[in-house]
C-alpha positions as CSV (number, residue, x, y, z in Angstrom):
1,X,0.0,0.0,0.0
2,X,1.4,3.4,-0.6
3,X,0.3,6.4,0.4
4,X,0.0,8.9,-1.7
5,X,-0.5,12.6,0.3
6,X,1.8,14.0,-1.4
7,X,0.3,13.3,-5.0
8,X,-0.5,16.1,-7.6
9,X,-3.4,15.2,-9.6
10,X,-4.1,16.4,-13.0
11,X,-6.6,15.6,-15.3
12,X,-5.8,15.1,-19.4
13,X,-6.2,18.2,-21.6
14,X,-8.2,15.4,-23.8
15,X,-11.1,15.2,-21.3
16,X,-14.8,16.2,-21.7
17,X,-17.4,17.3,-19.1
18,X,-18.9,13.9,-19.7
19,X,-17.4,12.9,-16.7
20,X,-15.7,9.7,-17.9
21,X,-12.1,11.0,-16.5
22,X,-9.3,9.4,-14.4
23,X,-6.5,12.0,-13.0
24,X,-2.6,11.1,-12.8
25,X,-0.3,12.2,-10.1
26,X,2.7,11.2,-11.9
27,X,5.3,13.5,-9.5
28,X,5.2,10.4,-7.2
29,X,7.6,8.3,-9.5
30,X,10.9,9.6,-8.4
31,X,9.4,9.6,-4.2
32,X,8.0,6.1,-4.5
33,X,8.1,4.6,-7.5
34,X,4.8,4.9,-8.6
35,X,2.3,6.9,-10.6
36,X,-1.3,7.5,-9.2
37,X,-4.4,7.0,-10.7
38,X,-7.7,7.8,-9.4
39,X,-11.4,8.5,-10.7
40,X,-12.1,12.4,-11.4
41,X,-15.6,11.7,-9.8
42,X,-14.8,10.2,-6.9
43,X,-11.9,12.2,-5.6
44,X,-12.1,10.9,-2.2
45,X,-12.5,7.4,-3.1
46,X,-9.8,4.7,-4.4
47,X,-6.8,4.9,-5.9
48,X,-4.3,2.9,-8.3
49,X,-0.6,3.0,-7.3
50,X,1.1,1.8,-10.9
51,X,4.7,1.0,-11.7
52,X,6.0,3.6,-14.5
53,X,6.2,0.7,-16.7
54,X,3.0,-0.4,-16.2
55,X,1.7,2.4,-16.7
56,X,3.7,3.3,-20.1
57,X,2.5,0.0,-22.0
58,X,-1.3,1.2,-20.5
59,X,-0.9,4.9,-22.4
60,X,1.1,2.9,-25.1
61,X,-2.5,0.6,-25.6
62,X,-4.2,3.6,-25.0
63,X,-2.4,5.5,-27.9
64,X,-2.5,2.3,-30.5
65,X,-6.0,1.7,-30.1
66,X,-5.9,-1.6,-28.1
67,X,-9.5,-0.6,-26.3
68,X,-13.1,0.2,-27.6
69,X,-15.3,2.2,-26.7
């Protein structure tokens, strides 16, 4: 479990007000090694603590169109 207090959320420039968002704190990578992830409509709620790696081949899918919509 990490804890992520320190985290700085941001959401992507790509995102609509359809609600349908996830924010990244990605300044945790050099503290603990991780990047954050959490649901923009449920700030409070829980989060994802991914390895950089992990996280690179997720935007990686992302950006090759490995998911539908």
């Amino acid at each position: 479990m990490h804890d992520l207090t320190g985290a700085i959320w941001r959401t992507s420039s790509r995102s609509n007000d359809q609600g349908l968002c996830v924010e990244v704190a990605d300044n945790l990578v050099d503290v603990l090694g991780v990047v954050g992830v959490r649901d923009s409509k449920d700030q409070a709620g829980p989060t994802l603590a991914i390895s950089p790696p992990g996280w690179a081949a997720f935007v990686g899918a992302i950006r090759a169109g490995q998911f539908g919509r």
